[in-house]
PQR file with spaces between the fields and no chain letter, atoms N, CA, C, O and H, PARSE charges and radii, in Angstrom:
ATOM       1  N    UNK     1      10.171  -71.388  -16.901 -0.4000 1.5000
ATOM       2  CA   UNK     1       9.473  -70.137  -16.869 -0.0000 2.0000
ATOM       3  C    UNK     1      10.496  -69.036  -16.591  0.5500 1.7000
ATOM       4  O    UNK     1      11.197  -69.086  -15.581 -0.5500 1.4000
ATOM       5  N    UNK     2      10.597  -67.919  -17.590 -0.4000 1.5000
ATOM       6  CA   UNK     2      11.717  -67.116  -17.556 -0.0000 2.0000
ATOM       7  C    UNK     2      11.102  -66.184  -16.262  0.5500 1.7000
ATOM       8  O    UNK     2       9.914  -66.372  -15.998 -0.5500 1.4000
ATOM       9  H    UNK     2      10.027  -67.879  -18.411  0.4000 1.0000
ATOM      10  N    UNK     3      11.645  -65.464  -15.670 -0.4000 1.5000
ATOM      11  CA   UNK     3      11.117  -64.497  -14.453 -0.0000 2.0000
ATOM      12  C    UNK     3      11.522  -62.827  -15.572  0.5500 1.7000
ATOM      13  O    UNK     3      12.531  -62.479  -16.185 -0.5500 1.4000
ATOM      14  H    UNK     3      12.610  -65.310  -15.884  0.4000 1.0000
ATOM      15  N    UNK     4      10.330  -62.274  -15.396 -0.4000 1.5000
ATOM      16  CA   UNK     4       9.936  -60.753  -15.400 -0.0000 2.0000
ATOM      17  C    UNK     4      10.561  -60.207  -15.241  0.5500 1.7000
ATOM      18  O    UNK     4      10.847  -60.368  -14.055 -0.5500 1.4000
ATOM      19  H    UNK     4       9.511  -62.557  -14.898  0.4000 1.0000
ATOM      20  N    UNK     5      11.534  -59.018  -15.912 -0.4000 1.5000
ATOM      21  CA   UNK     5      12.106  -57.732  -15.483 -0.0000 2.0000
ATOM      22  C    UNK     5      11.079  -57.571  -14.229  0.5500 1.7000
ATOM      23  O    UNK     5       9.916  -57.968  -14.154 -0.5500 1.4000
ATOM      24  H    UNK     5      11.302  -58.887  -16.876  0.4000 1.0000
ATOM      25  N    UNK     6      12.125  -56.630  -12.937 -0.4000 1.5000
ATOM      26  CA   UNK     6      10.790  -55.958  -11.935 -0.0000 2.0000
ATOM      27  C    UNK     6      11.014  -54.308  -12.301  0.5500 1.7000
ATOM      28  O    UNK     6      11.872  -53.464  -12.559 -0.5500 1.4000
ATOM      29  H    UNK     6      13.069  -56.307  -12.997  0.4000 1.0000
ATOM      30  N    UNK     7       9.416  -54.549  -12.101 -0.4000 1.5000
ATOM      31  CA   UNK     7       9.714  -52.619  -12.109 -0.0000 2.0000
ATOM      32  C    UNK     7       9.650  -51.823  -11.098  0.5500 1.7000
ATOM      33  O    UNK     7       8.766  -52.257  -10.359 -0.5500 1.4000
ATOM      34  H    UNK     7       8.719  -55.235  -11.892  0.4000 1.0000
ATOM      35  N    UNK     8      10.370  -50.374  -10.430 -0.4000 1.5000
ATOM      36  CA   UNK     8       9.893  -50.276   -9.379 -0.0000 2.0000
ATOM      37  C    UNK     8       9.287  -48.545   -9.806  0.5500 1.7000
ATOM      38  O    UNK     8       9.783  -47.646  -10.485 -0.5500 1.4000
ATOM      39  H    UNK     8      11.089  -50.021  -11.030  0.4000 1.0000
ATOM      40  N    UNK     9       8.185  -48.648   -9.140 -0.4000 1.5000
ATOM      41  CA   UNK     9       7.419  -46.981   -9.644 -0.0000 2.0000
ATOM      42  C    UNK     9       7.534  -46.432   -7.858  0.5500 1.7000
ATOM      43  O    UNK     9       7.408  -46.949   -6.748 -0.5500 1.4000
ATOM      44  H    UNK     9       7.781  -49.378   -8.589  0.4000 1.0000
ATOM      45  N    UNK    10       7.873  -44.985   -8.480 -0.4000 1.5000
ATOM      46  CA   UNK    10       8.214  -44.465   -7.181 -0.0000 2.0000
ATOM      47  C    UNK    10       6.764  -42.944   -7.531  0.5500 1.7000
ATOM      48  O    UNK    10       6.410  -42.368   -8.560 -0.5500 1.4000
ATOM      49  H    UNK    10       7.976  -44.565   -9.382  0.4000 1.0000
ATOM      50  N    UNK    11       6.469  -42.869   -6.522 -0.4000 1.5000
ATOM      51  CA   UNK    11       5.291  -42.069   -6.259 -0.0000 2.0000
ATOM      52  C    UNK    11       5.503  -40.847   -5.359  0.5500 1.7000
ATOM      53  O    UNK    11       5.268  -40.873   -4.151 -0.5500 1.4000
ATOM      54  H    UNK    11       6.757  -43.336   -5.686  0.4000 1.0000
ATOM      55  N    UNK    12       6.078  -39.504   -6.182 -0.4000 1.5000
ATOM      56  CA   UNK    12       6.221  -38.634   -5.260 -0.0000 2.0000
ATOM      57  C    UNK    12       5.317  -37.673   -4.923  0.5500 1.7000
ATOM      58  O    UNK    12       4.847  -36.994   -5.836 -0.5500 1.4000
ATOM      59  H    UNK    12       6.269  -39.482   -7.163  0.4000 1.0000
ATOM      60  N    UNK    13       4.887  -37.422   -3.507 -0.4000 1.5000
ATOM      61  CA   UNK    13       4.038  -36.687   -2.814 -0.0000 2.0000
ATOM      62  C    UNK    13       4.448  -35.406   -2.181  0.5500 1.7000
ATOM      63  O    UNK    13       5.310  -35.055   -1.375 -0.5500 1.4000
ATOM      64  H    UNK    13       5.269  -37.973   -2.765  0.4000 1.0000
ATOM      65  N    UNK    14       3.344  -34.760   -2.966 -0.4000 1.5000
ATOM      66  CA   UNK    14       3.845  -33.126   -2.514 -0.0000 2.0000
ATOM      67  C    UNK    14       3.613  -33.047   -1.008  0.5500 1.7000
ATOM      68  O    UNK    14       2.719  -33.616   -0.381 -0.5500 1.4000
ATOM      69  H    UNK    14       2.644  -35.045   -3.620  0.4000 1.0000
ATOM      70  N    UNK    15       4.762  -32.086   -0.436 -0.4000 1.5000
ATOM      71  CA   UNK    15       4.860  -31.679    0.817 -0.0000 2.0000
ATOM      72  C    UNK    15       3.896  -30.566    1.120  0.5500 1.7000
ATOM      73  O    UNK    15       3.343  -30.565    2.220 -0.5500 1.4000
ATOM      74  H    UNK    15       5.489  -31.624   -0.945  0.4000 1.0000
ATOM      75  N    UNK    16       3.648  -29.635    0.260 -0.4000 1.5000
ATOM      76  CA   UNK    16       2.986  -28.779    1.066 -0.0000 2.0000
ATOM      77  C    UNK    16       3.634  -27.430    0.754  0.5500 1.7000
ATOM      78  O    UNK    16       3.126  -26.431    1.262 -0.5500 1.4000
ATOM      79  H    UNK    16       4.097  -29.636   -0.634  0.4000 1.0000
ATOM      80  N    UNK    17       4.718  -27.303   -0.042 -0.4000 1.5000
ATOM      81  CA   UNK    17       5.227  -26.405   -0.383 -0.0000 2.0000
ATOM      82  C    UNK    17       4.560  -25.650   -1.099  0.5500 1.7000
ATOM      83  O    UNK    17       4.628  -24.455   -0.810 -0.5500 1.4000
ATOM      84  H    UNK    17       5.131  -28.115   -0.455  0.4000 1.0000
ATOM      85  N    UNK    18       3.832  -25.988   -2.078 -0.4000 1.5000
ATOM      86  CA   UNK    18       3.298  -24.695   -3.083 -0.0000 2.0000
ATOM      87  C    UNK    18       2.345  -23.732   -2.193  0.5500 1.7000
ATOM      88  O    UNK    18       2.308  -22.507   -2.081 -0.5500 1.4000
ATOM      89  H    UNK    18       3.777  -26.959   -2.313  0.4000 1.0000
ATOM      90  N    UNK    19       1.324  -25.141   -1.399 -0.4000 1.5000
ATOM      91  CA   UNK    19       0.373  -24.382   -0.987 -0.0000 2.0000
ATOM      92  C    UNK    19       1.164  -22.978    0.647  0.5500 1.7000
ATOM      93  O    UNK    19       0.469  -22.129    1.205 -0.5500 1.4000
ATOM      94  H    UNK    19       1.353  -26.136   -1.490  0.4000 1.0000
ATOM      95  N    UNK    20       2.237  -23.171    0.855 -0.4000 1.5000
ATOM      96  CA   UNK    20       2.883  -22.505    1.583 -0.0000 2.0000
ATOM      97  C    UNK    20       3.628  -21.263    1.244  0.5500 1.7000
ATOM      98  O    UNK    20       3.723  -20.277    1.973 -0.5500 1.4000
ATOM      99  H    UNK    20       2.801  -23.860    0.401  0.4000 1.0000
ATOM     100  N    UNK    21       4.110  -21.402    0.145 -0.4000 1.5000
ATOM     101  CA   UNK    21       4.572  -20.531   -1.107 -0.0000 2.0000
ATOM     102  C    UNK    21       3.437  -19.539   -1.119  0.5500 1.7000
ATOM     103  O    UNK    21       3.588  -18.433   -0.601 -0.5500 1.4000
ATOM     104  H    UNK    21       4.033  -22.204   -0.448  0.4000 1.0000
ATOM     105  N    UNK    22       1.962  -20.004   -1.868 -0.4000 1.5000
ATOM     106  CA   UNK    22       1.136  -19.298   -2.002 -0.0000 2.0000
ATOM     107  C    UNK    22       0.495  -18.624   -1.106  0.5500 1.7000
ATOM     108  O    UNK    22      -0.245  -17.699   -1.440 -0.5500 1.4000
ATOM     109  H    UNK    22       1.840  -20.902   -2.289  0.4000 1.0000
ATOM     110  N    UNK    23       0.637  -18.906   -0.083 -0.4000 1.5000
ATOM     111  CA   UNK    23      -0.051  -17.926    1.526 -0.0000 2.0000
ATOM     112  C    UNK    23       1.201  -17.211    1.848  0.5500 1.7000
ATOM     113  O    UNK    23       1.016  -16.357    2.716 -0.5500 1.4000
ATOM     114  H    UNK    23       1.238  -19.658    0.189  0.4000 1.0000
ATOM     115  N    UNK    24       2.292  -17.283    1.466 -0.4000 1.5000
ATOM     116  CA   UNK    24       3.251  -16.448    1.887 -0.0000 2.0000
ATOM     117  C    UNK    24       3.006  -14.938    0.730  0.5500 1.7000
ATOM     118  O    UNK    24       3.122  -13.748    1.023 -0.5500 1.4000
ATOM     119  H    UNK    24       2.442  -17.977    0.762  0.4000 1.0000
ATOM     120  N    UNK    25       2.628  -15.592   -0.660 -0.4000 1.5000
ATOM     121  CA   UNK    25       2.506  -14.341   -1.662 -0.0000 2.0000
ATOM     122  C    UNK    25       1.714  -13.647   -1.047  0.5500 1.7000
ATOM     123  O    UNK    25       1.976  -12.515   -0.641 -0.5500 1.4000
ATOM     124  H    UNK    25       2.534  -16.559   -0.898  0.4000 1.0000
ATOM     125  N    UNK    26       0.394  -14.366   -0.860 -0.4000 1.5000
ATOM     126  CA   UNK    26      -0.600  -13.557   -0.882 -0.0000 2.0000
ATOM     127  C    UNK    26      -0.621  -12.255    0.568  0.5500 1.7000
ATOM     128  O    UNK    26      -0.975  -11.076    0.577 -0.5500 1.4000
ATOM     129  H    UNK    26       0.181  -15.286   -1.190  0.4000 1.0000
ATOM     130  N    UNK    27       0.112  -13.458    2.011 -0.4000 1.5000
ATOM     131  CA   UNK    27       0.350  -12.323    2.811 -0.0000 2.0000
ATOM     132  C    UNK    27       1.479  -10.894    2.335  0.5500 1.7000
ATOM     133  O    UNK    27       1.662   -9.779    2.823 -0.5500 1.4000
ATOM     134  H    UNK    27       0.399  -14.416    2.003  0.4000 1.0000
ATOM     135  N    UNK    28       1.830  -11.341    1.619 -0.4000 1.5000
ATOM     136  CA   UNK    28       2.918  -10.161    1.138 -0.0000 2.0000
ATOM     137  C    UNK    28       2.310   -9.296    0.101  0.5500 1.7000
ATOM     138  O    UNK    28       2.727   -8.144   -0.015 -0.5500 1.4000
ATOM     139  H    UNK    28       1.682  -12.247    1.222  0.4000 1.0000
ATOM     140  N    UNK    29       1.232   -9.803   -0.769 -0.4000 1.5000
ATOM     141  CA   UNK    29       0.160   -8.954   -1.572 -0.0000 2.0000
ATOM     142  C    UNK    29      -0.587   -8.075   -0.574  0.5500 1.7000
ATOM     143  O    UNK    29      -0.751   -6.887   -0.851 -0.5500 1.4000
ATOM     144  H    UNK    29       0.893  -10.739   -0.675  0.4000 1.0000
ATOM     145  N    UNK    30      -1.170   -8.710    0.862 -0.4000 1.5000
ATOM     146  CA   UNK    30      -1.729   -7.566    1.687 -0.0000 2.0000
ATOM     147  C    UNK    30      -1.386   -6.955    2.098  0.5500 1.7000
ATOM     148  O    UNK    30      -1.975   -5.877    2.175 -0.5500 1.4000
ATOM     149  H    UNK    30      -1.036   -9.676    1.087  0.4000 1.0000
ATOM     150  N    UNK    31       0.001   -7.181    2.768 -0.4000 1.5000
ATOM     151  CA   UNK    31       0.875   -6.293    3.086 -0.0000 2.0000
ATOM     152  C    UNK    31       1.231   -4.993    2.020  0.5500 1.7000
ATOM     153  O    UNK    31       0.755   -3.928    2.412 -0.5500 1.4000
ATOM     154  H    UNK    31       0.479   -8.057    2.705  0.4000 1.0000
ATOM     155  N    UNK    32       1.936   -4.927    0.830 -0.4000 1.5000
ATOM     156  CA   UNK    32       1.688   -4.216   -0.217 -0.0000 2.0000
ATOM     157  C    UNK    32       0.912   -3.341   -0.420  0.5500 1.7000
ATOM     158  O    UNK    32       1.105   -2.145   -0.640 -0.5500 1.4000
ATOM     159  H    UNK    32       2.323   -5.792    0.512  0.4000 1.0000
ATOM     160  N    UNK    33      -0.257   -4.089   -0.329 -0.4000 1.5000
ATOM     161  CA   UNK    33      -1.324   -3.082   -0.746 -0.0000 2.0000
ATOM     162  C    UNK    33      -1.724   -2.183    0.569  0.5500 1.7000
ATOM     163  O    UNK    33      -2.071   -1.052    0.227 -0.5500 1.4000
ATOM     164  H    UNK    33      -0.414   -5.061   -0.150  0.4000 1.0000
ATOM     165  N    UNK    34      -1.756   -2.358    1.703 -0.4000 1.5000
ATOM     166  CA   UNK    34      -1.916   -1.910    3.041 -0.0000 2.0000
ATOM     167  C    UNK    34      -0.643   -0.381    2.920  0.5500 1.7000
ATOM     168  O    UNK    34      -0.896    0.792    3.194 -0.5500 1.4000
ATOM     169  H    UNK    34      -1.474   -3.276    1.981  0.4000 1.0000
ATOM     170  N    UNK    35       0.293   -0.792    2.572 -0.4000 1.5000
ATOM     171  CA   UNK    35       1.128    0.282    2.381 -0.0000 2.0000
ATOM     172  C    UNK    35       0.985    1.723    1.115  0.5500 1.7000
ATOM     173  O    UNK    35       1.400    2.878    1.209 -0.5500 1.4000
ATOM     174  H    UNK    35       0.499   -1.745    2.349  0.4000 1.0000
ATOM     175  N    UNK    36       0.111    0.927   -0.178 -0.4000 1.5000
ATOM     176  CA   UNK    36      -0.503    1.838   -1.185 -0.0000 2.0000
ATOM     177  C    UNK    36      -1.160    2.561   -0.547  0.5500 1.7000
ATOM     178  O    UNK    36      -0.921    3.765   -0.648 -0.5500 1.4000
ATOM     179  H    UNK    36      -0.226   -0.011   -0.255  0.4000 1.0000
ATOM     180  N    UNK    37      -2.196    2.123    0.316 -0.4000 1.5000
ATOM     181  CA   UNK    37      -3.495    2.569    0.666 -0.0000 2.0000
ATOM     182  C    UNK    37      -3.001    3.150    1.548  0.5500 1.7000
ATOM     183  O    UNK    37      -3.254    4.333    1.324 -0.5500 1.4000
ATOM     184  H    UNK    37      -2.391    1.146    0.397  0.4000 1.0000
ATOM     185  N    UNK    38      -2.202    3.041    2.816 -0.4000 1.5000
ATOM     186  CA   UNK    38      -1.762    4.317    3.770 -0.0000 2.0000
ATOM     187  C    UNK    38      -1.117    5.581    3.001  0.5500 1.7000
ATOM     188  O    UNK    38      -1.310    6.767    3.267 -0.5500 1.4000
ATOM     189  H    UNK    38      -1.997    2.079    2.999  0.4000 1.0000
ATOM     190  N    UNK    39      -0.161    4.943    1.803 -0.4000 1.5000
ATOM     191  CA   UNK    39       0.441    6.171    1.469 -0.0000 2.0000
ATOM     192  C    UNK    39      -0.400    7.401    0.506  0.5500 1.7000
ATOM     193  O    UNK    39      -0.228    8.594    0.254 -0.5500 1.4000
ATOM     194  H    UNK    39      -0.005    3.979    1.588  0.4000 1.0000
ATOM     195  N    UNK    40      -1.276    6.462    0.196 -0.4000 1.5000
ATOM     196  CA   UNK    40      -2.582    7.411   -0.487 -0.0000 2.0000
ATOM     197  C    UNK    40      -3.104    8.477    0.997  0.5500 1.7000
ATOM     198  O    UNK    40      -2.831    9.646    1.270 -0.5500 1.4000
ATOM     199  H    UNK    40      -1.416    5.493    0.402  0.4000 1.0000
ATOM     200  N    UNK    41      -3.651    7.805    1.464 -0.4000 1.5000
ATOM     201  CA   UNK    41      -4.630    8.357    2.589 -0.0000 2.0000
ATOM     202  C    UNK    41      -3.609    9.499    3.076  0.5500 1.7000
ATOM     203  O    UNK    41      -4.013   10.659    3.014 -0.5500 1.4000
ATOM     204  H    UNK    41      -3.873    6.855    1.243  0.4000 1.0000
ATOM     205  N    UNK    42      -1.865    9.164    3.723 -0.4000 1.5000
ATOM     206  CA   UNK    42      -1.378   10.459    3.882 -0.0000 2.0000
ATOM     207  C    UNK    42      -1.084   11.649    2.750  0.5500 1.7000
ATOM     208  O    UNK    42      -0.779   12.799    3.066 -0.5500 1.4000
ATOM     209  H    UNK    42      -1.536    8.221    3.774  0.4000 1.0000
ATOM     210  N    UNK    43      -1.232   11.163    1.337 -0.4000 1.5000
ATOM     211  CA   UNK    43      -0.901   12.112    0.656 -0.0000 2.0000
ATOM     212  C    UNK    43      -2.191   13.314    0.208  0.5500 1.7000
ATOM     213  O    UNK    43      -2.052   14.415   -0.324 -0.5500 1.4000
ATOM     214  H    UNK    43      -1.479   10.229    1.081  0.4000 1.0000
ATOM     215  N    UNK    44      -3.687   12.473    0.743 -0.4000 1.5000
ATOM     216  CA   UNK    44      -4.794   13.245    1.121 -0.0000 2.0000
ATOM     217  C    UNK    44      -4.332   13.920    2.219  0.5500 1.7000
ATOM     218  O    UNK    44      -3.833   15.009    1.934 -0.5500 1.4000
ATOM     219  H    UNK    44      -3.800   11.579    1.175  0.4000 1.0000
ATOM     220  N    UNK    45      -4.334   13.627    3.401 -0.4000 1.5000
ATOM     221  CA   UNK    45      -3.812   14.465    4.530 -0.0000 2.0000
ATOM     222  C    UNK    45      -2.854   15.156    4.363  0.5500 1.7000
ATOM     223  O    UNK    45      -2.678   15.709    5.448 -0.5500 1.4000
ATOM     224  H    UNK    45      -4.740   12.743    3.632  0.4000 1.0000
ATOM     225  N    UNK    46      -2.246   15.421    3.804 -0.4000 1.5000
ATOM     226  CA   UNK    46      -1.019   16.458    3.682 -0.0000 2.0000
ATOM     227  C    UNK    46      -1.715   17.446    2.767  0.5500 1.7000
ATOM     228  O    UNK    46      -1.885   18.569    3.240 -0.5500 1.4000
ATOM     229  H    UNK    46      -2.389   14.972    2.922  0.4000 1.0000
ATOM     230  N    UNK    47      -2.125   17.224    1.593 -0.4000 1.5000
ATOM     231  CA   UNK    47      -2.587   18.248    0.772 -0.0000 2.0000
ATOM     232  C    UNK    47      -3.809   18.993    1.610  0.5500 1.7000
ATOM     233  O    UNK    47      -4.128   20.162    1.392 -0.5500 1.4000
ATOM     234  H    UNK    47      -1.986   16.311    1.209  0.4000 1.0000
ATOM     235  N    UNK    48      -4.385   18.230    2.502 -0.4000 1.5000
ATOM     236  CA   UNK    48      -5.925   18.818    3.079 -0.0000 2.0000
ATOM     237  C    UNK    48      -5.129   20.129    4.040  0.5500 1.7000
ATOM     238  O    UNK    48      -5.569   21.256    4.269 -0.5500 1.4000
ATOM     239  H    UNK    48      -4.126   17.280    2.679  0.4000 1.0000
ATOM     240  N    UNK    49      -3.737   19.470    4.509 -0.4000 1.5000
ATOM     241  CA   UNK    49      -3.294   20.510    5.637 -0.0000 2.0000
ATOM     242  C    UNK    49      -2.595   21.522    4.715  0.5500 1.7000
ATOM     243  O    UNK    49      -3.089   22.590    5.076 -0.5500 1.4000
ATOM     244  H    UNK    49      -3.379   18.555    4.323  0.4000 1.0000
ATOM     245  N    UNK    50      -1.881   21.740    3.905 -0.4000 1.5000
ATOM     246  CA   UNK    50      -1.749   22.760    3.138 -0.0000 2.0000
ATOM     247  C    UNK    50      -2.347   23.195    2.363  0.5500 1.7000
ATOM     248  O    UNK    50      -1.761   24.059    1.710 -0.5500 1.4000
ATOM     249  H    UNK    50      -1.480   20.872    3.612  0.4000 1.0000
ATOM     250  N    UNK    51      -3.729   22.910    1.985 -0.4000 1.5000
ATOM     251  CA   UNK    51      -4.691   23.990    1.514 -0.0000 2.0000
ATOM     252  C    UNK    51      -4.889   24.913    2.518  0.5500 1.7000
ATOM     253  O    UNK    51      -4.853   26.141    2.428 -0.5500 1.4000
ATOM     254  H    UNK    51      -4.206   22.208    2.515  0.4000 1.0000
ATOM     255  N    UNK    52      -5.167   24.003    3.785 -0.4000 1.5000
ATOM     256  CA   UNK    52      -5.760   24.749    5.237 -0.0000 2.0000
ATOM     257  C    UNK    52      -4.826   25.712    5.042  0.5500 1.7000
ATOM     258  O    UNK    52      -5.156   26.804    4.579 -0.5500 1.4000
ATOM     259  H    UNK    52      -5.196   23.006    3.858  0.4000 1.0000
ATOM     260  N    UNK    53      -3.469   25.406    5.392 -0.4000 1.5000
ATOM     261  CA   UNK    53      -2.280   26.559    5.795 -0.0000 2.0000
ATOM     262  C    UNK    53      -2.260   27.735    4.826  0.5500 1.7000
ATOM     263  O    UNK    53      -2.095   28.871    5.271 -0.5500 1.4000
ATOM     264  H    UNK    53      -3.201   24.519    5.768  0.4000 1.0000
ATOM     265  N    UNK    54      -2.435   27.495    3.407 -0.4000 1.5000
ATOM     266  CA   UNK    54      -2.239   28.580    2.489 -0.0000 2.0000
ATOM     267  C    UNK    54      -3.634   29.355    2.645  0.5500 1.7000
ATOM     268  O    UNK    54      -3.446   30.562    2.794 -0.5500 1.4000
ATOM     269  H    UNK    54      -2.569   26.572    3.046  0.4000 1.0000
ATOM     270  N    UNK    55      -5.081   28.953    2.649 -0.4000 1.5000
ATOM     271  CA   UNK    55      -6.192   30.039    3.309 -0.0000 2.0000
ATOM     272  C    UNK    55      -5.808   30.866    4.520  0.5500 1.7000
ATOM     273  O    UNK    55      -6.002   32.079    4.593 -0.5500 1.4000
ATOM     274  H    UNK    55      -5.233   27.972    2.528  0.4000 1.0000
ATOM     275  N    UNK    56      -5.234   30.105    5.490 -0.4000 1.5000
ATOM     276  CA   UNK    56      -4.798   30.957    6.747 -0.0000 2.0000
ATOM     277  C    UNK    56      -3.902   32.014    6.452  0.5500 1.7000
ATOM     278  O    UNK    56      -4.014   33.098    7.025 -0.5500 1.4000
ATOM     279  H    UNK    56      -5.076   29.119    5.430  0.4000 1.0000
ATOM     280  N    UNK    57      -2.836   31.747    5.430 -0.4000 1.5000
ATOM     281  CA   UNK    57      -2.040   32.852    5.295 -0.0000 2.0000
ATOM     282  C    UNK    57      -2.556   33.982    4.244  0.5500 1.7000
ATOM     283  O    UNK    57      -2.103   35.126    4.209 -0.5500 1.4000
ATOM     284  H    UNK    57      -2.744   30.867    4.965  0.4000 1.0000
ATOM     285  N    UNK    58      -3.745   33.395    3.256 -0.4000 1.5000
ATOM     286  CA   UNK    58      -4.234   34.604    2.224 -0.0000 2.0000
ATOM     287  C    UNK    58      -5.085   35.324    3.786  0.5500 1.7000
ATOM     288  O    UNK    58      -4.787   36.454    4.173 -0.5500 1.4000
ATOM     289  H    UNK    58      -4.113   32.466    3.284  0.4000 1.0000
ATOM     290  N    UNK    59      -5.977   34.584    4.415 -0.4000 1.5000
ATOM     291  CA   UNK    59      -7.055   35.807    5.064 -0.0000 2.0000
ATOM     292  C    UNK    59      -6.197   36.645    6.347  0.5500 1.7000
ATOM     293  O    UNK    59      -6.667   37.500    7.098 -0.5500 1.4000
ATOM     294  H    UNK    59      -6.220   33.666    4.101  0.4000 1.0000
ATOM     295  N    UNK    60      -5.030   36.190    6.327 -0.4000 1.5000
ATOM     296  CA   UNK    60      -4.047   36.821    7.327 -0.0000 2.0000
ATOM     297  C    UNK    60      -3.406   38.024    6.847  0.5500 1.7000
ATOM     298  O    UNK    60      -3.216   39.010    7.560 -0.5500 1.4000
ATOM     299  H    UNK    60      -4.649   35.496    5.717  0.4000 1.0000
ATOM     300  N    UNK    61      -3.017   37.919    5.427 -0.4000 1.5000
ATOM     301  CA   UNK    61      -2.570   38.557    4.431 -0.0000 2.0000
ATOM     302  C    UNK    61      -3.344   39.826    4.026  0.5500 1.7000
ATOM     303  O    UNK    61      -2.824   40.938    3.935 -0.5500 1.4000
ATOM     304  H    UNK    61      -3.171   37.119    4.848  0.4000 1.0000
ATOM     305  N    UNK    62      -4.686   39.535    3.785 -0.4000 1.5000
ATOM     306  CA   UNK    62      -6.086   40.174    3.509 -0.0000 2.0000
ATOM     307  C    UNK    62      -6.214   41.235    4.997  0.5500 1.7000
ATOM     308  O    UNK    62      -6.240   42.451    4.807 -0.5500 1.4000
ATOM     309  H    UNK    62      -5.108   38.631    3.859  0.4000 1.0000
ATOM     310  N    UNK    63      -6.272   40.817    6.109 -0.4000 1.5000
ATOM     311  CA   UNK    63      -5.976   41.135    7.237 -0.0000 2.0000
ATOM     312  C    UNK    63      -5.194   42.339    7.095  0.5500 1.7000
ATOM     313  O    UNK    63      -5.609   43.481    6.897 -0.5500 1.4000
ATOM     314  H    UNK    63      -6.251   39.829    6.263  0.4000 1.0000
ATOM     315  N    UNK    64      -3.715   41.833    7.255 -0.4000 1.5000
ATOM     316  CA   UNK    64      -2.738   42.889    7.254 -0.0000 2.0000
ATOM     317  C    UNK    64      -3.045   44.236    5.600  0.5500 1.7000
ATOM     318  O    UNK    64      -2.635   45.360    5.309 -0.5500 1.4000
ATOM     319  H    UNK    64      -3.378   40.905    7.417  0.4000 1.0000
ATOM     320  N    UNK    65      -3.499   43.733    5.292 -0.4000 1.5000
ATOM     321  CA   UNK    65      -4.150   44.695    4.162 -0.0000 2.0000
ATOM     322  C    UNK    65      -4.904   45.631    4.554  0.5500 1.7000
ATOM     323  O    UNK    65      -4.595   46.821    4.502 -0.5500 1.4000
ATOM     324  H    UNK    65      -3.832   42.820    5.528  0.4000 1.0000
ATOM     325  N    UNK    66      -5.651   45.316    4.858 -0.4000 1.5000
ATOM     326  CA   UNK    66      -6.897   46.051    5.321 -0.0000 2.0000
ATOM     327  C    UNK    66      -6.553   46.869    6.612  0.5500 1.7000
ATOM     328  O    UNK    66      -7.091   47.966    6.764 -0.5500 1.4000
ATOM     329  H    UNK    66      -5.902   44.348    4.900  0.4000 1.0000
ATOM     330  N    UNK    67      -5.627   46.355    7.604 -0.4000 1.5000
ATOM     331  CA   UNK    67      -4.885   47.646    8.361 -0.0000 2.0000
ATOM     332  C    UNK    67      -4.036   48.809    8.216  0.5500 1.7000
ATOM     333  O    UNK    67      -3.784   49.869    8.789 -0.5500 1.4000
ATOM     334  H    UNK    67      -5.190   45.464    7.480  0.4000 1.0000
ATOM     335  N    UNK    68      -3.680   48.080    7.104 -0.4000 1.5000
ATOM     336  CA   UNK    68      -2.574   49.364    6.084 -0.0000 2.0000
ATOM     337  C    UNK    68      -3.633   50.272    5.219  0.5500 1.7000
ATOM     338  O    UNK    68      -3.262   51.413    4.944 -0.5500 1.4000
ATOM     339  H    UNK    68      -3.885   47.219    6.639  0.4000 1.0000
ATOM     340  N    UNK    69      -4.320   50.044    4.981 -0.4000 1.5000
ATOM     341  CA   UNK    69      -5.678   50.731    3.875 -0.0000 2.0000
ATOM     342  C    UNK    69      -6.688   50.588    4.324  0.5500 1.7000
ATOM     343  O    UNK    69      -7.349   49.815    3.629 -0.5500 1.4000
ATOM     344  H    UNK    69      -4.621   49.116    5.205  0.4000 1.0000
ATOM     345  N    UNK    70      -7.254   50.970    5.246 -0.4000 1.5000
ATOM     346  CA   UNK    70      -8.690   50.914    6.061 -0.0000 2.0000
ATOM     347  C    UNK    70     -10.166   50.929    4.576  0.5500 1.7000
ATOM     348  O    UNK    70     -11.199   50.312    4.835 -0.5500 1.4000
ATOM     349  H    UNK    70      -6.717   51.598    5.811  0.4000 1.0000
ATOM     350  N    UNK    71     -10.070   51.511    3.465 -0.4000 1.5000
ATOM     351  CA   UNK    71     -10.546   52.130    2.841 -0.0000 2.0000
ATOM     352  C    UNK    71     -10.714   51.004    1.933  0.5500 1.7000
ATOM     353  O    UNK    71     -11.724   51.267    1.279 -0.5500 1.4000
ATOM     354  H    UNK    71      -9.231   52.012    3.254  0.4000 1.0000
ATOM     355  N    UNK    72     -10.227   49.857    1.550 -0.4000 1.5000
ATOM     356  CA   UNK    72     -10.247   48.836    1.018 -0.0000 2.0000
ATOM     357  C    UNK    72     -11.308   48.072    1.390  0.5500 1.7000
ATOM     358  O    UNK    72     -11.462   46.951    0.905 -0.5500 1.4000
ATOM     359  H    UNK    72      -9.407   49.644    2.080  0.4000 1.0000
């Protein structure tokens, strides 16, 4: 009885890497986007405060007008 080539099958098992990989993207996707969304929100706040500032200086303006020319 001749004996069988042996075979040997090797079975490799994921560690855990992808799924570690992928929670690292995704914390770095929230992060990201956390930074869009602040830099939006200050670029509302900045424009809200220089509308404010430029009314203050027309009715200040209007003001000093109207002391120079009562008659206006």
């Amino acid at each position: 009885m001749a004996q069988e080539p042996r075979e040997t099958v090797v079975v490799e098992r994921g560690n855990g890497t992808g799924i570690l990989i992928a929670l690292v993207l995704v914390v770095l996707l929230a992060i990201a986007a956390y930074f869009v969304i602040n830099q939006s929100r200050n670029d509302s706040i900045r424009t809200d405060a220089i509308a404010g500032a430029a009314k203050d200086v027309g009715d200040t303006a209007k003001k000093a007008g109207e002391a120079i020319d009562p008659k206006k």
